[in-house]
C-alpha positions as CSV (number, residue, x, y, z in Angstrom):
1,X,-11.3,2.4,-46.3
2,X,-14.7,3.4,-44.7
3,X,-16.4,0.1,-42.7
4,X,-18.6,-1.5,-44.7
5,X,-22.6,-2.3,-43.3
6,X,-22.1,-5.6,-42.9
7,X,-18.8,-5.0,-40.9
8,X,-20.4,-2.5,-38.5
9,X,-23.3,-4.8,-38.4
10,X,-20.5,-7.4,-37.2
11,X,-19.5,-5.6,-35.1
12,X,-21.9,-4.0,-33.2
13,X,-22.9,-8.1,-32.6
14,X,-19.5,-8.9,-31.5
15,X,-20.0,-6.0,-29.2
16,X,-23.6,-6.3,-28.0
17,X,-22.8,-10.6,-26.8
18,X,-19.1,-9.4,-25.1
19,X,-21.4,-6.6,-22.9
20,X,-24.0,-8.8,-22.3
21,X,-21.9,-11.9,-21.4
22,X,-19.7,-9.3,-18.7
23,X,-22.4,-8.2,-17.4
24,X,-23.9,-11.6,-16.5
25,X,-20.2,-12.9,-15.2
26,X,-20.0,-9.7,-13.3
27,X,-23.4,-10.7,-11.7
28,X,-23.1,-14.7,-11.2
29,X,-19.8,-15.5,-11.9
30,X,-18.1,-17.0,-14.4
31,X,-18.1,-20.7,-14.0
32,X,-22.1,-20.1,-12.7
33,X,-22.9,-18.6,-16.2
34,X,-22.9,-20.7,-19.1
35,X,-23.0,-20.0,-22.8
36,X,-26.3,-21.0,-23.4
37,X,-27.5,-18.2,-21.4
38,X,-25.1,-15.9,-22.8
39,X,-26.7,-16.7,-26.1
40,X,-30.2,-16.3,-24.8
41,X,-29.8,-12.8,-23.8
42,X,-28.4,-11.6,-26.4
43,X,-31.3,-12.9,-28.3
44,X,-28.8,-15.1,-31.0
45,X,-27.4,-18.6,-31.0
46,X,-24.6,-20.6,-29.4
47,X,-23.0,-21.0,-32.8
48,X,-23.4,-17.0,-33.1
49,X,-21.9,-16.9,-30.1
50,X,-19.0,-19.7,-30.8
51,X,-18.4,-17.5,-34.5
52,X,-17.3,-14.5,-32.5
53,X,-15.9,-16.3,-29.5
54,X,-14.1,-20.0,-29.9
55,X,-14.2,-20.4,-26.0
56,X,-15.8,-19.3,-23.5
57,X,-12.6,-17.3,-21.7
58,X,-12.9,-15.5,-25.0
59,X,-15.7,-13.9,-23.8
60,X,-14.5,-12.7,-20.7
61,X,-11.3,-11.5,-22.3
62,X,-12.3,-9.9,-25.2
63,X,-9.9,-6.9,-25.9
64,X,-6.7,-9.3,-24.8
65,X,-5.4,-8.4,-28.4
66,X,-4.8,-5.0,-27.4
67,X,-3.0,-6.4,-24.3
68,X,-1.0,-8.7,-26.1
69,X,0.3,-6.3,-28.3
70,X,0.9,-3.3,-25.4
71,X,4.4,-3.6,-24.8
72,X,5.6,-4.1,-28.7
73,X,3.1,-1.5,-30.1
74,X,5.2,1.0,-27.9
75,X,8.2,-0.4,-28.3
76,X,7.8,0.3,-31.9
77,X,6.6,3.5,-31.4
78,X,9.6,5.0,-29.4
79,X,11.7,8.1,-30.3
80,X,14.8,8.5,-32.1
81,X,17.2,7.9,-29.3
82,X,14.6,6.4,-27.1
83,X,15.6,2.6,-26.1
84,X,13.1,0.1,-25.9
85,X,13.6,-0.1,-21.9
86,X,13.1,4.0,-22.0
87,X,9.8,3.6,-24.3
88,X,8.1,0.8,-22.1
89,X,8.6,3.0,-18.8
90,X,7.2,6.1,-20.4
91,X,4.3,5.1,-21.7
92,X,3.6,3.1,-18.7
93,X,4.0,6.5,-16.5
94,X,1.9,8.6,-19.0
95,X,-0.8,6.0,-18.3
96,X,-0.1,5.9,-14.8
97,X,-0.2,9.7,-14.2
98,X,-3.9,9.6,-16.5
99,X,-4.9,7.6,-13.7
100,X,-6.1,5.5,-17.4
101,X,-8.9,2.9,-17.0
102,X,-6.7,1.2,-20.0
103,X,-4.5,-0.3,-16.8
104,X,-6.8,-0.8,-14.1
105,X,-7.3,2.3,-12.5
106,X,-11.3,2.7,-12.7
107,X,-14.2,2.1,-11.0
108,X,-15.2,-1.0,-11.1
109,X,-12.1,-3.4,-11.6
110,X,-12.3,-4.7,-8.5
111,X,-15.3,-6.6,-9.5
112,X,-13.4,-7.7,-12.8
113,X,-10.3,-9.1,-10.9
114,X,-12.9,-10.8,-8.4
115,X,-14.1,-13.1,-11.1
116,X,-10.7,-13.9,-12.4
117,X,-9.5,-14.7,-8.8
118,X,-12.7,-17.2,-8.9
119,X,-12.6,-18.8,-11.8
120,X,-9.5,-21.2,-12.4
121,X,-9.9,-21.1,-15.9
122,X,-9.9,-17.1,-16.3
123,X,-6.8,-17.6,-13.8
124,X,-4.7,-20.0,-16.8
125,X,-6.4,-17.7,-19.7
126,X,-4.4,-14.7,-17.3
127,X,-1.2,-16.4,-17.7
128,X,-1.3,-17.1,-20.8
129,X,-2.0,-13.7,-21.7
130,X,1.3,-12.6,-19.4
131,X,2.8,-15.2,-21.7
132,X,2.0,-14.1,-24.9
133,X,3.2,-10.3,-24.2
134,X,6.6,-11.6,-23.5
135,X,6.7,-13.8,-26.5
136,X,5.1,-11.1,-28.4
137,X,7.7,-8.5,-27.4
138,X,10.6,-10.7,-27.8
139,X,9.8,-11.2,-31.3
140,X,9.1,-7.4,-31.9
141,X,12.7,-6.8,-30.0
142,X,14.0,-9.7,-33.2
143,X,12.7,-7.6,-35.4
144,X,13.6,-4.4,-34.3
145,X,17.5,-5.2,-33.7
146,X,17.7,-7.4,-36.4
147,X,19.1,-10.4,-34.0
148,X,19.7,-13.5,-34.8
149,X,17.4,-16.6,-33.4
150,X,20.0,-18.0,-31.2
151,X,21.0,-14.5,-29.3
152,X,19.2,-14.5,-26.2
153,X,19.0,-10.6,-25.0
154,X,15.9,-10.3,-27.1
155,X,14.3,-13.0,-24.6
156,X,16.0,-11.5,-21.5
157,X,15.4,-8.1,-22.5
158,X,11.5,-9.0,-22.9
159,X,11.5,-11.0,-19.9
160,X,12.7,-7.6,-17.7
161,X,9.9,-5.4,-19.4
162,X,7.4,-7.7,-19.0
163,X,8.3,-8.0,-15.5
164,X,7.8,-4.5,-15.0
165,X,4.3,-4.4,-16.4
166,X,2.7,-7.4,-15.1
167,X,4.2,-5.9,-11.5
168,X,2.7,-2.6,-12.3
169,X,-0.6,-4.4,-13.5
170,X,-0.9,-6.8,-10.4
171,X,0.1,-4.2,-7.9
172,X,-3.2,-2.2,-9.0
173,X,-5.7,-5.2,-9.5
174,X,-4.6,-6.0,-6.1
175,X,-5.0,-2.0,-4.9
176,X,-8.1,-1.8,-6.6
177,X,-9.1,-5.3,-5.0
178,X,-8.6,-3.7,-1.9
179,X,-11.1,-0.6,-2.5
180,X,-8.1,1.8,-2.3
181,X,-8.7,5.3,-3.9
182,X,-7.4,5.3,-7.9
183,X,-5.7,8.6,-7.2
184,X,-3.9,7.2,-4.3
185,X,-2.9,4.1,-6.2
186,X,-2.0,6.3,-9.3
187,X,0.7,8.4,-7.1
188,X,2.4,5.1,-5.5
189,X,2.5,3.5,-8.9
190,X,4.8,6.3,-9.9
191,X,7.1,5.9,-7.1
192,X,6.9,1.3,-7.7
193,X,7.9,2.4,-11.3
194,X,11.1,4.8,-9.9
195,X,12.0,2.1,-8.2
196,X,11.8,-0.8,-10.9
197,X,14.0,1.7,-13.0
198,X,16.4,1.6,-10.3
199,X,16.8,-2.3,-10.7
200,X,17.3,-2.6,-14.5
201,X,20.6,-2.8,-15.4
202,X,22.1,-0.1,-18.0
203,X,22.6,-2.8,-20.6
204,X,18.5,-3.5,-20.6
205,X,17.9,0.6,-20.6
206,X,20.2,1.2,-23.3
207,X,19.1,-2.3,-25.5
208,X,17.0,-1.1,-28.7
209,X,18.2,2.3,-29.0
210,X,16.1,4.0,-32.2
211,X,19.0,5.9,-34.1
212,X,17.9,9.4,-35.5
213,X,16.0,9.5,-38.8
């Protein structure tokens, strides 16, 4: 169904206060900046701010959805034949090789990883983020297998993948951190993720395996 006016409208709002208010964390910080004067420069209220975003961390982390629900959206997504192990390390290299801002590598992210390494409370939103991939994923692996709630390879199965993507993540932010070159980082990326492969075991590679169609 087409969006609606008064859903664009939404929106674009949404959109409008989440630039501003990363722009002005970018700039002061984001314990320095408070919510008031988020509100102010977006020219709407604290309560208009508070509709679209409960906290403030919110703000800052506005497209964590899309994080969260990474690792299971391409789990769900892979191949017939394709494990769930196999579809996670693809789509992690595809991004890799795009040198894709979607994972860090861009100008800029430096600046974003700054703030969170300065704020504590963007530090606890950041693990729980981490968190709610794996918990995410482990249901999706549930799901996918149809195993039961007391077999624990969906949880250790998750727990390996999300390993591998929270290394690949913090091993740019920390690249990036260190004003390295995004091509560079890209091309020793490729090689961390070789080697990660190297250390799964074949019962996590083969786990999930999408039968033909």
């Amino acid at each position: 169904m087409a969006e609606g006016l008064r859903e664009r409208k939404k929106r674009e709002t949404r959109q409008r206060i989440s630039d501003i208010a990363t722009g002005l964390f970018l700039e002061y910080g984001f314990v320095t900046v408070t919510v008031a004067e988020v509100a102010e420069a977006a020219d709407v209220s604290v309560n208009t701010v508070y509709n679209y975003f409960p906290t403030k961390e919110d703000l800052f982390f506005d497209r964590s959805q899309g994080v969260v629900d990474r690792l299971s959206r391409w789990v769900r997504g892979r191949g017939a034949g394709e494990s769930a192990a196999e579809a996670v390390l693809r789509e992690l290299r595809e991004e890799v090789e795009a040198v894709s801002p979607r994972i860090g590598l861009m100008e800029g992210y430096d600046r974003f990883m700054r703030v969170i390494d300065d704020a504590p409370p963007l530090r606890s939103r950041l693990w729980a983020i981490q968190q709610e991939v794996q918990d995410n994923l482990e249901r999706t692996l549930r799901e996918e297998t149809g195993a039961s709630d007391d077999d624990p390879l969906p949880t250790l199965i998750a727990g390996q993948l999300n390993w591998v993507h929270q290394t690949v993540m913090g091993t740019i932010g920390r690249a990036m951190v260190a004003g390295r070159d995004r091509n560079e980082v890209s091309r020793e990326t490729l090689v961390l993720l070789d080697e990660m492969e190297g250390l799964l075991s074949p019962k996590v590679l083969k786990y999930a395996v999408r039968g033909a169609e």
